[in-house]
C-alpha positions as CSV (number, residue, x, y, z in Angstrom):
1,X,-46.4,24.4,-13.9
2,X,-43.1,22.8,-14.2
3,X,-44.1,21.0,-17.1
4,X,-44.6,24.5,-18.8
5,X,-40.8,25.1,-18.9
6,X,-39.3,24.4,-21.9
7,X,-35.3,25.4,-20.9
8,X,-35.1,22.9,-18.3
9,X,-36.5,19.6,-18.3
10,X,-37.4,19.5,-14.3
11,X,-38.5,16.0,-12.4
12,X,-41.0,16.4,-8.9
13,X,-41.3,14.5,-6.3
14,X,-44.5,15.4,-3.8
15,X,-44.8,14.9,-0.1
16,X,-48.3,15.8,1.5
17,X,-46.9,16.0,5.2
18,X,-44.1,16.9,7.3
19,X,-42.7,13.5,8.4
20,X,-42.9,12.1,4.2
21,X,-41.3,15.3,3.1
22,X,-38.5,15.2,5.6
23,X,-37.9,11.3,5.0
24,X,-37.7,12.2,1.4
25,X,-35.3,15.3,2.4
26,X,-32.9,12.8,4.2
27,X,-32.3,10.9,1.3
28,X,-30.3,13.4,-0.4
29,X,-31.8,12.9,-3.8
30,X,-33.0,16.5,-4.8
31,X,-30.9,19.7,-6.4
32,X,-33.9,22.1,-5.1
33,X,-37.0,21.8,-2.1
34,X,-40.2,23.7,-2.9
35,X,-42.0,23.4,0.9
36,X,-45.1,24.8,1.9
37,X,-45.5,27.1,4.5
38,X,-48.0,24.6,6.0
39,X,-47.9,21.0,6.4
40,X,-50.3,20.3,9.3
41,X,-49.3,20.1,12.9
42,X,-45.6,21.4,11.7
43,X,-44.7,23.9,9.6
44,X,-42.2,24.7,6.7
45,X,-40.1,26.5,8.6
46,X,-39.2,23.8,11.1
47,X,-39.1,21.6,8.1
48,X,-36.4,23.8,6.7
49,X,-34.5,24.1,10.3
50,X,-34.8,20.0,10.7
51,X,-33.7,19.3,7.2
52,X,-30.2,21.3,8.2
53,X,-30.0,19.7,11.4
54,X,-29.5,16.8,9.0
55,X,-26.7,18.1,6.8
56,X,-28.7,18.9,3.5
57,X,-27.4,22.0,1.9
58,X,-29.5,22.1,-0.9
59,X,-31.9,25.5,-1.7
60,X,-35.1,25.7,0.1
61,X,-37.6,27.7,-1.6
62,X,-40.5,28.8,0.8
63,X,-44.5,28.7,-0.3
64,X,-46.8,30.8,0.9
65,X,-50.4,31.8,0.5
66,X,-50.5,35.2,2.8
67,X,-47.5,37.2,1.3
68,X,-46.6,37.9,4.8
69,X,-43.5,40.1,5.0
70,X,-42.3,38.5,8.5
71,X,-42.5,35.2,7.6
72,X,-41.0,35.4,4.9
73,X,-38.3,37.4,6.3
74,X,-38.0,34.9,9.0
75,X,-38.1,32.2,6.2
76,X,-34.8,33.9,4.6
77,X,-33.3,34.2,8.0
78,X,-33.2,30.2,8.7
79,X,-31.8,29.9,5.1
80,X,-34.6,29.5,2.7
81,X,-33.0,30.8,-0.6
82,X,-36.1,32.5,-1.7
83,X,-39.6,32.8,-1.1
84,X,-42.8,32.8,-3.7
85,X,-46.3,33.4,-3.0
86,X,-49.0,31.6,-4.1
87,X,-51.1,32.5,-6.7
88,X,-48.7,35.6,-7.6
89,X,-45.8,33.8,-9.7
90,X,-45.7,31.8,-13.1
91,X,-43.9,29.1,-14.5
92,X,-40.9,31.8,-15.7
93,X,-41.1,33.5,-12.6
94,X,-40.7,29.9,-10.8
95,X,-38.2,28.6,-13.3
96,X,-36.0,32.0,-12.3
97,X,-36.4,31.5,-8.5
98,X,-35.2,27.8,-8.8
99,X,-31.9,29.1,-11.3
100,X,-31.3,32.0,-9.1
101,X,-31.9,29.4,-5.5
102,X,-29.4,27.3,-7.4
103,X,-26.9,29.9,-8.2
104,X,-26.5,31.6,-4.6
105,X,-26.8,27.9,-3.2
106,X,-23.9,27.0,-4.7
107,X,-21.7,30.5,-3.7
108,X,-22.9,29.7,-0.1
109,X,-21.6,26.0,-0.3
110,X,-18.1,27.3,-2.2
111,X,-17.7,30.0,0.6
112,X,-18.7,27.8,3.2
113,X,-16.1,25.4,1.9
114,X,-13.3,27.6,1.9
115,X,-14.0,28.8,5.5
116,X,-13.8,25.2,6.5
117,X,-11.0,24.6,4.6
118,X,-9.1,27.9,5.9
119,X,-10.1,27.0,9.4
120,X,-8.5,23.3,8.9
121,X,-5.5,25.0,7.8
122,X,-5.0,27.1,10.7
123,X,-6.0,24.2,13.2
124,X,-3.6,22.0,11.7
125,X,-0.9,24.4,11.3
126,X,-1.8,25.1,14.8
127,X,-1.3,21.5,15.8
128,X,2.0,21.3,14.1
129,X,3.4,23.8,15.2
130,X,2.8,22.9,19.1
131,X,3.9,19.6,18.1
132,X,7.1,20.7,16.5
133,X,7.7,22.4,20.3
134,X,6.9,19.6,22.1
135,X,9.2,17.5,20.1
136,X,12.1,19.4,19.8
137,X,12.3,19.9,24.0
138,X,11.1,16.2,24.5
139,X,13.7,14.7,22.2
140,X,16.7,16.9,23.8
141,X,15.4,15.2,26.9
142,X,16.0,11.6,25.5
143,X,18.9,12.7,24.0
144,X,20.5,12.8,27.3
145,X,18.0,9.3,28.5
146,X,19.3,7.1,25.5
147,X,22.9,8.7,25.5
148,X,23.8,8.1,28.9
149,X,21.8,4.8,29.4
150,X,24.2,3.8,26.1
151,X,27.3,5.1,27.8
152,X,26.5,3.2,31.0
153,X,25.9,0.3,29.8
154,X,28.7,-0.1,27.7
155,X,30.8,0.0,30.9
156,X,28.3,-2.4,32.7
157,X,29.5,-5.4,33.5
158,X,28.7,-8.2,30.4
159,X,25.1,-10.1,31.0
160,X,24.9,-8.4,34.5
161,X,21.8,-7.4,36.1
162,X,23.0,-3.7,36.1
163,X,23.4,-4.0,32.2
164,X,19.7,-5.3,31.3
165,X,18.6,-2.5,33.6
166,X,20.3,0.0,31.2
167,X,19.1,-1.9,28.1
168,X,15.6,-1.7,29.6
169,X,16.2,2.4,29.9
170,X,17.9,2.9,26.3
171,X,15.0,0.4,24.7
172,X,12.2,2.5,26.9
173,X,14.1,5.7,25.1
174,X,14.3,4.5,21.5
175,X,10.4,3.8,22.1
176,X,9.7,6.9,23.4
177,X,11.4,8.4,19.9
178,X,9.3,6.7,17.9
179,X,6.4,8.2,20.0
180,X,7.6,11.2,18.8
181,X,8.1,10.4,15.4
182,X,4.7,9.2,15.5
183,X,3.1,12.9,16.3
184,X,4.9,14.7,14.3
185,X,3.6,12.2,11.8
186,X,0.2,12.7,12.8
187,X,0.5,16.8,13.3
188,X,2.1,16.5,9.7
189,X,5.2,17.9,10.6
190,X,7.2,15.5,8.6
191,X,8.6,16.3,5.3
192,X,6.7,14.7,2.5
193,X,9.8,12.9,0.8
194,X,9.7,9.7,-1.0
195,X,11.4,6.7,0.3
196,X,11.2,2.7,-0.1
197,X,8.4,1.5,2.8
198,X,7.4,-1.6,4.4
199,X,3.6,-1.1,4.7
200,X,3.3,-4.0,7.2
201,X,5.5,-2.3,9.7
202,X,4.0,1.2,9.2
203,X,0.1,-1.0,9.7
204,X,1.5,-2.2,12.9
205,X,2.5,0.8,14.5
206,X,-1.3,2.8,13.0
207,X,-2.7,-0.4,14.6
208,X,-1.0,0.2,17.7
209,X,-1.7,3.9,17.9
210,X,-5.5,3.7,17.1
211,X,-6.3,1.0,19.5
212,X,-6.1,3.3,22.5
213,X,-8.4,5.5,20.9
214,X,-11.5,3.7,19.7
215,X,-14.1,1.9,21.9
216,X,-13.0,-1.8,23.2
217,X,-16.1,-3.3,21.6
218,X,-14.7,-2.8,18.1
219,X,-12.2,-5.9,18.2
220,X,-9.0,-5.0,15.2
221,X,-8.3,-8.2,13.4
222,X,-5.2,-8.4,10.6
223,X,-3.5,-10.6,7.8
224,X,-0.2,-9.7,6.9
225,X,0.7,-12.0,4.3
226,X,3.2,-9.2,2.4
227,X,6.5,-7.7,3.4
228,X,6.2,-5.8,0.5
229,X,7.6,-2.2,-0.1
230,X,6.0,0.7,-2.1
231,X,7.8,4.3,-3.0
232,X,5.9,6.2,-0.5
233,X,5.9,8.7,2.4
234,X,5.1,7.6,5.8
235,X,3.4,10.6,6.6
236,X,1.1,9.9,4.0
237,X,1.0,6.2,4.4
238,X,0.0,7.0,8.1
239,X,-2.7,9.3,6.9
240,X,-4.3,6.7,4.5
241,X,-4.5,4.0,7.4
242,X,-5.6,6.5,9.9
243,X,-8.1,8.1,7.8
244,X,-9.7,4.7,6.7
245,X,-9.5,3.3,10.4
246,X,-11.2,6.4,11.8
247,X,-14.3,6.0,9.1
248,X,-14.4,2.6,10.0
249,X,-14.4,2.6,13.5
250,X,-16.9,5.4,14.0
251,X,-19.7,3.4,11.3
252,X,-19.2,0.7,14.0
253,X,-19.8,2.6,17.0
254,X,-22.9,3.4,16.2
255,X,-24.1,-0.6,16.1
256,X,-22.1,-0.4,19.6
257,X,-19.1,-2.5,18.2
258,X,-18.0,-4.7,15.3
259,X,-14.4,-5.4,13.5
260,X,-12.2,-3.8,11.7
261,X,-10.4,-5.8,9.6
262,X,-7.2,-5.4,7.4
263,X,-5.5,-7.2,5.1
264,X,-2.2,-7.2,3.0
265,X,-1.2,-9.4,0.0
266,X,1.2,-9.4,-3.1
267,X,-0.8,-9.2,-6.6
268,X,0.0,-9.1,-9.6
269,X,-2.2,-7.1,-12.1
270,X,-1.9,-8.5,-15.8
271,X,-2.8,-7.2,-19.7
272,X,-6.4,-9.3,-18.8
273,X,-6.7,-7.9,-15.6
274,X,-7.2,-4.3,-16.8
275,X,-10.7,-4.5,-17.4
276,X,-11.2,-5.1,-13.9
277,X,-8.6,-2.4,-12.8
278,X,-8.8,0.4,-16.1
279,X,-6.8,2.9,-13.9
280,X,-3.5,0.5,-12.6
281,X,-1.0,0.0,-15.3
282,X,0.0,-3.8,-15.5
283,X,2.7,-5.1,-12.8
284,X,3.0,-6.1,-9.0
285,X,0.9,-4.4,-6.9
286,X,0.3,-4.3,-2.7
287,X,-3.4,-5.0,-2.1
288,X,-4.9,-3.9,1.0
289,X,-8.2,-4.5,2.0
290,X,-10.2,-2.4,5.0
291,X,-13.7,-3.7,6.0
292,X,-16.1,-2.8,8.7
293,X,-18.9,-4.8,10.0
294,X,-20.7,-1.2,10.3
295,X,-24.6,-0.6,8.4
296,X,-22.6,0.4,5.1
297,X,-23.1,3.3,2.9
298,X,-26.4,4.0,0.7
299,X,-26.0,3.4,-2.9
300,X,-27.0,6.7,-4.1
301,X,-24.1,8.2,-1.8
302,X,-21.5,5.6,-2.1
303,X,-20.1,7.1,-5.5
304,X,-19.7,11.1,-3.7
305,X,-17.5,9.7,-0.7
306,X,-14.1,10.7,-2.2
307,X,-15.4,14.2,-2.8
308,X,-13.7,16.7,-0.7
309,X,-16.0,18.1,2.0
310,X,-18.3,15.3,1.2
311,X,-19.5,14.0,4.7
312,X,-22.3,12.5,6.6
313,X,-21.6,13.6,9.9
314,X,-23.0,16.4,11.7
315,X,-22.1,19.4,12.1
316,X,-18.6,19.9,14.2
317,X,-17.8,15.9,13.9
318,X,-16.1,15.7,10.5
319,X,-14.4,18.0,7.5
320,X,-15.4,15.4,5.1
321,X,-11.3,15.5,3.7
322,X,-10.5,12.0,5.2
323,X,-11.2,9.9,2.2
324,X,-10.7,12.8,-0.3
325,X,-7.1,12.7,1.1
326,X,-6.8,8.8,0.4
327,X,-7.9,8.9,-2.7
328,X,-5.3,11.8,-3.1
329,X,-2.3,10.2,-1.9
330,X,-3.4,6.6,-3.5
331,X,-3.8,8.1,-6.9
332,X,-0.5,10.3,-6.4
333,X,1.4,6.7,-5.9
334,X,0.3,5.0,-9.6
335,X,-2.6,3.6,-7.7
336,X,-6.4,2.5,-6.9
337,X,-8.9,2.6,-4.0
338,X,-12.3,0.9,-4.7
339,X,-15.1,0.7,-2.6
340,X,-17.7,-1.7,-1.9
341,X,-20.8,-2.1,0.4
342,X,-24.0,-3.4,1.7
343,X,-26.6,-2.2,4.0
344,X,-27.1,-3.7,7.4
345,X,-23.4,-5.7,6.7
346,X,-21.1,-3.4,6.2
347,X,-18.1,-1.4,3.9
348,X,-14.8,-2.7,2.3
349,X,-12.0,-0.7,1.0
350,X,-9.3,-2.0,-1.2
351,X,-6.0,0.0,-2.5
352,X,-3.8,-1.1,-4.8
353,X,-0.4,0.4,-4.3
354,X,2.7,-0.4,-6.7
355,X,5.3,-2.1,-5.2
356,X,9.3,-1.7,-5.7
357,X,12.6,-3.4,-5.7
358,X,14.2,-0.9,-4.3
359,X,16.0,-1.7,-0.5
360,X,14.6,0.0,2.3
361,X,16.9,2.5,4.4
362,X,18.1,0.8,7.5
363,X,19.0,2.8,11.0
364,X,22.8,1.8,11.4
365,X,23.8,-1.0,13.7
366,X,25.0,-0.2,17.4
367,X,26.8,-3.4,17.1
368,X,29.1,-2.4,14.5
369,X,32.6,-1.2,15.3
370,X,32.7,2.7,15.0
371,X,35.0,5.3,13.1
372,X,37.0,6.7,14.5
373,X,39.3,10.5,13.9
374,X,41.4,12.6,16.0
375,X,40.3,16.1,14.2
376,X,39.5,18.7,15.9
377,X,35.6,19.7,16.8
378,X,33.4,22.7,18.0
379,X,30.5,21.5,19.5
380,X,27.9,24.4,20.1
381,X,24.5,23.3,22.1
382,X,22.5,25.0,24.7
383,X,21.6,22.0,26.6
384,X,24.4,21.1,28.9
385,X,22.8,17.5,29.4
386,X,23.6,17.2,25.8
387,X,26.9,18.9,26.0
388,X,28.4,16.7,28.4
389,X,26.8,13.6,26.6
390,X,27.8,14.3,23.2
391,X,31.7,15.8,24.4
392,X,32.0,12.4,25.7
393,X,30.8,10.4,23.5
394,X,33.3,12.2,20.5
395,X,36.1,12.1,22.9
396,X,35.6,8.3,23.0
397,X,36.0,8.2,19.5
398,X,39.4,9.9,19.5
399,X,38.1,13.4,18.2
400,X,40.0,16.8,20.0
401,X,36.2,18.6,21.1
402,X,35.7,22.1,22.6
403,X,32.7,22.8,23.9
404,X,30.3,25.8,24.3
405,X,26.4,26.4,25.5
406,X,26.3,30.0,23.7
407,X,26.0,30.3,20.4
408,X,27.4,33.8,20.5
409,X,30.4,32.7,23.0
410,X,31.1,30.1,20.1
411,X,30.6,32.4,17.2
412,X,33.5,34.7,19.3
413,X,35.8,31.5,19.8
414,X,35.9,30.6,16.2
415,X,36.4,34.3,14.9
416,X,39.4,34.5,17.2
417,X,40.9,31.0,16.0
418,X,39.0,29.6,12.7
419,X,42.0,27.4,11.6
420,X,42.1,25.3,15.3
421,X,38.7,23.8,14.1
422,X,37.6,21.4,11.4
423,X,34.3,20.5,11.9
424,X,31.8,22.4,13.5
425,X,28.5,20.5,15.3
426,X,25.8,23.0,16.6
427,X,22.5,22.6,17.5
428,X,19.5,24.5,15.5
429,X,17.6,25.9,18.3
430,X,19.2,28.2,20.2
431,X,18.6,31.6,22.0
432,X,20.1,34.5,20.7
433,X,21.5,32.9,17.5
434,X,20.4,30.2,16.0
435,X,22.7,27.4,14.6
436,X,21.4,28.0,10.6
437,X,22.8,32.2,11.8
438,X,25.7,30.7,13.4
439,X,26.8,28.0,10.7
440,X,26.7,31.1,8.1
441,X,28.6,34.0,10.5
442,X,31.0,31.2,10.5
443,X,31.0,30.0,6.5
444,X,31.7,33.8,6.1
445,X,35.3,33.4,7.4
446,X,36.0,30.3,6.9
447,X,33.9,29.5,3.8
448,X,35.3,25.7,3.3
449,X,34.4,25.0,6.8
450,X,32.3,21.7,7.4
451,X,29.1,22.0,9.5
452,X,26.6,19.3,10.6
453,X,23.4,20.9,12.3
454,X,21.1,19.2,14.8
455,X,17.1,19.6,15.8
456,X,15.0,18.3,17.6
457,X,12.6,17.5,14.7
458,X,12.5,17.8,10.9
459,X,11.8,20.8,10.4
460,X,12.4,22.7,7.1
461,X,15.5,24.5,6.7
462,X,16.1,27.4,4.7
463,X,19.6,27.9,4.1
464,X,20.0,31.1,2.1
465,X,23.7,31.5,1.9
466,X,26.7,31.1,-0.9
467,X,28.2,28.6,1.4
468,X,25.3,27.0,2.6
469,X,26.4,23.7,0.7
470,X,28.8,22.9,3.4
471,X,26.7,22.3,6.0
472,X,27.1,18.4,5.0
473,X,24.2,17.1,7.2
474,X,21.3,17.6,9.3
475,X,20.4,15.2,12.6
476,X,17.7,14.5,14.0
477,X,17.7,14.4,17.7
478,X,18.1,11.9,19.2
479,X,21.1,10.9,17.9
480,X,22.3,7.0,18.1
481,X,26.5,6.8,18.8
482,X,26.7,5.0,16.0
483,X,24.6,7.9,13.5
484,X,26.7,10.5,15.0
485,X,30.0,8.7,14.6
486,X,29.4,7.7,11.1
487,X,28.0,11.0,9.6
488,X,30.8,13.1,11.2
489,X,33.4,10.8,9.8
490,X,31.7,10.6,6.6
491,X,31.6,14.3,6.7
492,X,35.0,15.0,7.7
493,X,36.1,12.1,4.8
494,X,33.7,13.9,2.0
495,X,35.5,17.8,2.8
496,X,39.2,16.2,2.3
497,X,38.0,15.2,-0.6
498,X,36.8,18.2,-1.9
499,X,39.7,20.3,-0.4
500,X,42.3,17.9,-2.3
């Protein structure tokens, strides 16, 4: 009957039983299933509920001999696109059940895509947001556990037990930050800005992260043979090595174990290399290879796995975005990720990401001598931990600091004597008034007034205001001595500048 349709040229596969048809079903290979209502000990129906059980999304299109009204109702109900009964449709009437299966099949997937993509969304936004909580109250916290470790120590006695007990403390802190760091990264609370990276470090610290979290029988090896930087955000960065770890890790566990291995090296891609690489334009490139020892992926799949929503996990384990998202971010960087595999032995993933000359951005030195000033500050924050901490550690530096825990106590201060300040330092997060509210009350009156703001995480500040430009910096708590002192004299430096 197929045969009879001219429109379409249509290519059939038969099954005579159950187990064949469901075999066949698994393998993903059809656009549309024509199944019989009966198939020997099991029926169409339960080949229709087991096929989903299994992932496929494909239209179902139910055959049946008795025109019964329930069972095809109850044939529609578990999904079956439509139904036809024998001996009362044709070769148009088939060739417009399979167009129209086709059609709703594919508004069903679209709708079901968004839904999953809407409900990611609001999980992850979710996520952040708790994140962005947690970080902002636990990195006030070690504000106060590296600050007054640093302060300590510097009055220790030199090479003194009491001194590498402080060390200990501030090292355990700056850890602890880069803990933070490390969620925010994951909860994708980071800003997505573009910055020289060293990819080896970053590898080290996903390696380290990701260990805790897959099975001990999956053993991580690596080869770092590149120090390498790209133009990259480590958000992203983060993303592509958690996202290809993940995959990896979880096509293992099903063997019960296996390695994981990655690999960095320097390459350089040349005019005679482009046949092999059509999408890189010639010059140095950062080749990273990913491999699993996992059953690999089938061949008539392999080419769909960057497809967003693509997956084949079950239902509840997977959005199917984890390598759409790679392949995303690698192609947004001027690069490549192929794929290779082989059943029973497993997959390997290489990325090709262009390197730079560019320096990377370096954390100052505590060992360096810091700047000093004697002007005069206003330092607003509602933690007093971090009041007493950060009044002492300006007064060190020479600065003249006044102090307050209310934002609206220190909004009343500076209305009643703007020209005894000039620098202001207040924290964002604040009851009552917030320090973005606070910084422009006070811009009002004294419009050429300097302002650094802090938070406890990067989060993304809108500054509506006329004066907004003079809040010279933003700083991310915690807060090394020697950050704080060099961005508030570099601040105070930048507004006599601008003044004279």
């Amino acid at each position: 009957m197929l045969s009879e349709i001219k429109e379409i040229q249509y290519e059939l596969d038969w099954d005579k039983d159950f187990e064949a048809g469901l075999e066949n079903i698994k393998k993903k290979q059809h656009h549309v299933y024509l199944v019989d209502y009966y198939l020997g000990v099991k029926d169409g129906l339960q080949l229709i509920q087991q096929a989903h059980k299994n992932g496929i999304r494909k239209p179902f299109i139910m055959l049946t001999g008795q025109g019964n009204r329930k069972l095809d109702f109850k044939a529609m109900q578990l999904g079956a696109a439509d139904y036809l009964v024998k001996g009362q449709f044709n070769a148009e009437t088939l060739e417009r059940s399979i167009r129209y299966s086709l059609k709703t099949n594919q508004a069903s997937v679209e709708k079901k895509d968004l839904q999953k993509r809407l409900f990611q969304a609001q999980k992850m936004e979710s996520i952040g947001t708790l994140a962005g909580g947690i970080a902002h109250d636990f990195n006030n916290i070690l504000t106060s556990i590296i600050g007054f470790a640093q302060l300590a120590r510097d009055r220790a006695i030199k090479d003194s037990d009491l001194e590498d007990d402080l060390s200990e403390i501030y090292t355990a802190g700056l850890r602890a930050k880069q803990l933070v760091s490390q969620i925010l990264t994951f909860a994708r609370k980071n800003e997505k800005e573009i910055n020289p990276l060293r990819v080896d470090s970053l590898l080290k610290e996903v390696t380290k992260f990701i260990r805790s979290s897959i099975p001990t029988s999956i053993e991580i090896k690596s080869t770092i043979k590149s120090k390498a930087l790209i133009m990259g955000n480590q958000t992203q960065v983060h993303q592509i090595f958690m996202n290809l770890f993940t995959n990896e890790s979880q096509a293992m566990e099903i063997k019960g174990g296996g390695i994981l291995e990655v690999s960095m090296e320097d390459i350089l891609v040349g005019m005679e290399s482009l046949t092999k690489y059509p999408n890189l334009e010639p010059g140095e490139y950062l080749k990273i290879t990913v491999s699993d020892t996992g059953d690999g992926i089938p061949e008539n799949i392999i080419e769909s796995i960057f497809e967003p929503y693509f997956t084949t996990k079950k239902e509840g384990e997977g959005t199917g975005m984890g390598l759409a998202v790679v392949h995303g971010i690698v192609a947004s960087y001027g690069g490549e990720i192929l794929v290779s595999s082989e059943l029973g032995k497993g997959t390997v993933f290489t990325l090709f990401l262009p390197t730079t000359k560019k320096t990377e951005n370096h954390e100052v030195s505590e060992s360096e001598d810091l700047p000093k000033g004697t002007e005069r500050i206003l330092l607003v924050d509602d933690e007093q931990s971090i009041v007493k901490l950060s009044q002492r550690v300006l007064e060190k530096l020479g600065y003249q600091v006044t102090s307050r825990t209310s934002s609206i106590e220190a909004l009343e201060l500076f209305k009643s004597s703007p020209n005894e300040f000039d620098l202001v330092i207040t924290d964002m997060t604040m009851p009552k008034m917030k320090g973005d509210k606070l910084a422009q009350s006070m811009m009002d009156i004294k419009p050429e007034l300097p302002i650094i703001l802090c938070t406890g995480y990067n989060q993304k500040l809108k500054l509506k205001h006329e004066n907004s430009h003079h809040i010279r910096a933003i700083l991310i708590k915690p807060i090394s001595q020697a950050d704080f002192a060099k961005n508030i004299r570099k601040v105070l430096d930048e507004g006599k500048v601008t003044n004279d």
